[in-house]
LUMKOL-319608 format. One record per atom (N, C-alpha, C): x, y, z; residue in one letter. Coordinates in steps of 0.1 Angstrom, whole numbers, plus 5000, padded with zeros to 4 digits. Layout:
BEGIN
XYZa...
***
This chain:
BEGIN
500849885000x500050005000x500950125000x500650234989x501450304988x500950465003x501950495006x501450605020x501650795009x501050845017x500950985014x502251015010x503351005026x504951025021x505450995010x505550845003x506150804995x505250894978x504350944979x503751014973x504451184966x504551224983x505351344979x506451334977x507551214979x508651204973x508751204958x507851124953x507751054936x507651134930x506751294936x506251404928x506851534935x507251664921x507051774928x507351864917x506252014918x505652094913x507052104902x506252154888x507552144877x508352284883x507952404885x508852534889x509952464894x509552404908x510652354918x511652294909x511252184903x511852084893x512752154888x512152234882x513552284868x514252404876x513852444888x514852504894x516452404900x515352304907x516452224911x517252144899x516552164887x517452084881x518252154874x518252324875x519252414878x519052414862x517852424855x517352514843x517352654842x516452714854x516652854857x516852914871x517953024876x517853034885x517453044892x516353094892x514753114904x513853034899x513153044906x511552974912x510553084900x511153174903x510553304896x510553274881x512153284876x512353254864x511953144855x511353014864x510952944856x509152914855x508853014863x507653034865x506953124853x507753224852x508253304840x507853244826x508753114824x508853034812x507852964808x507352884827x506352794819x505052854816x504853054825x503553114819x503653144804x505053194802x505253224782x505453094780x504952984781x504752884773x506152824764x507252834771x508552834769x508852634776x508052624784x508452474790x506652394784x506952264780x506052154778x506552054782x505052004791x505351854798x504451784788x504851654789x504251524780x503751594770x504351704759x503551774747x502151864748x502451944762x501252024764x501852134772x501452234767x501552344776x501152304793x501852364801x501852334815x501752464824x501052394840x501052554843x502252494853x502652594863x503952574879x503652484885x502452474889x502252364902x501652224895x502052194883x501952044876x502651984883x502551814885x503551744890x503951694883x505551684886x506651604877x506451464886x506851394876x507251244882x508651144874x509151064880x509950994866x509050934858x509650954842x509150944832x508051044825x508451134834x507751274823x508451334818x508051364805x508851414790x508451574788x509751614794x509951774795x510851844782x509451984774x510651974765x510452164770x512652214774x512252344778x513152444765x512552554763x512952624753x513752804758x514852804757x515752904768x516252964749x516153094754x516653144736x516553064732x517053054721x517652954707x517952784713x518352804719x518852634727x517052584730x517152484726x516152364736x516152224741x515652214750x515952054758x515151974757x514851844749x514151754751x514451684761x513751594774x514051574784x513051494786x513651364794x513151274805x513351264818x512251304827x512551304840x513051164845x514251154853x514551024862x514751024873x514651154884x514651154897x513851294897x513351274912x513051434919x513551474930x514051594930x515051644945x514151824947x514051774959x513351914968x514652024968x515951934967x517052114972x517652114957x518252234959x518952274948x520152224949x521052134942x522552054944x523052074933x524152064936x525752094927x524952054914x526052124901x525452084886x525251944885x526451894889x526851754884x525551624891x525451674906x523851644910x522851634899x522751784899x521251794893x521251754875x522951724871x522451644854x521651494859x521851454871x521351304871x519851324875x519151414874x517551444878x517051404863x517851434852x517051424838x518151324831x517051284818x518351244810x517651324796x518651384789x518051464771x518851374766x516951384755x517351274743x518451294733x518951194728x519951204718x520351354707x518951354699x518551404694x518651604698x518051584705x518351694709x519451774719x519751664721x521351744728x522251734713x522551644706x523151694693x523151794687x521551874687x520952004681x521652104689x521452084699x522052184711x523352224709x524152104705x525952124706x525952174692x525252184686x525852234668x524952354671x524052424677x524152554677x524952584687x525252544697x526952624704x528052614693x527852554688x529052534684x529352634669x528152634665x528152724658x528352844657x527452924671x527753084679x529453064678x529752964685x531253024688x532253074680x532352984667x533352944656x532353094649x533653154642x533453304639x533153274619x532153354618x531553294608x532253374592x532853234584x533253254574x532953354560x531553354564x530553424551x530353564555x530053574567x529353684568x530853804576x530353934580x531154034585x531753994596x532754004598x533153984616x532754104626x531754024636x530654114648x532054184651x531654354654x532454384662x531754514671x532554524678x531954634686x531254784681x531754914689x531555014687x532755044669x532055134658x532655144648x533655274649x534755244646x536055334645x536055474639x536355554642x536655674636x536155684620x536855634614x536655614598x535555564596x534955464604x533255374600x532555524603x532655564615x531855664616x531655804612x532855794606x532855904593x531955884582x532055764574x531655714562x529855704565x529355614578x527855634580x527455814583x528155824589x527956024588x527356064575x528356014564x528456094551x526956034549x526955874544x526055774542x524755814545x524555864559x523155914563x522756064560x523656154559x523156284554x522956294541x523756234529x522856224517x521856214515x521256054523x520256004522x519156114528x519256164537x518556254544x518156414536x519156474529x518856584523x517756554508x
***
């Protein structure tokens, strides 16, 4: 016979969850996410106080990055990273996606301009010129 206790262990509200599983750093911030509709449990929009359990399929969306995810434990505190990667396991699939858009941001892109900061004396001469033609 299962008891109340072992109940509240097996389950707890998704906010908590993806805090502890050190998705976002507040309680706040991921409450945040799952009202803009940024986190789906089992392929549905979700509200904060849903219960996670193992084997619910969380998919969370942070900028450009997203996580497809299987719950396999639940923890009430917030623990070290290396803790909290063993709360979930992401599917293949999408941690592959994940690493080729990092990896992409990083590596400085062949085709296009190289980002740079604030533009130098001479850039800002040239848009000077550039925009007062266009303007007269």
């Amino acid at each position: 016979m299962s008891t109340p206790a072992d109940h509240e262990n097996s389950c707890l509200r998704l906010d908590k969850w993806l805090w502890a599983a050190r998705f976002f750093k507040t309680r706040r911030l991921a409450v945040e996410a799952i009202d803009g509709g940024k986190v789906q449990v089992d392929g549905h929009r979700s509200k904060p106080g849903r219960t996670v359990r193992a084997g619910t399929r969380i998919v969370v969306h942070k900028g450009s990055l997203q996580w497809g995810l299987v719950v396999r434990a639940v923890s009430r505190q917030r623990r070290p990273a290396t803790e909290a990667a063993m709360l979930y396991v992401e599917n293949e699939e999408s941690r592959l996606r994940r690493q080729a858009l990092v990896r992409e941001r990083r590596e400085p892109s062949a085709s296009g301009p190289e980002a740079r900061g604030r533009p130098n004396k001479r850039e800002r001469r040239l848009i000077q010129r550039f925009t007062r033609r266009t303007a007269d």
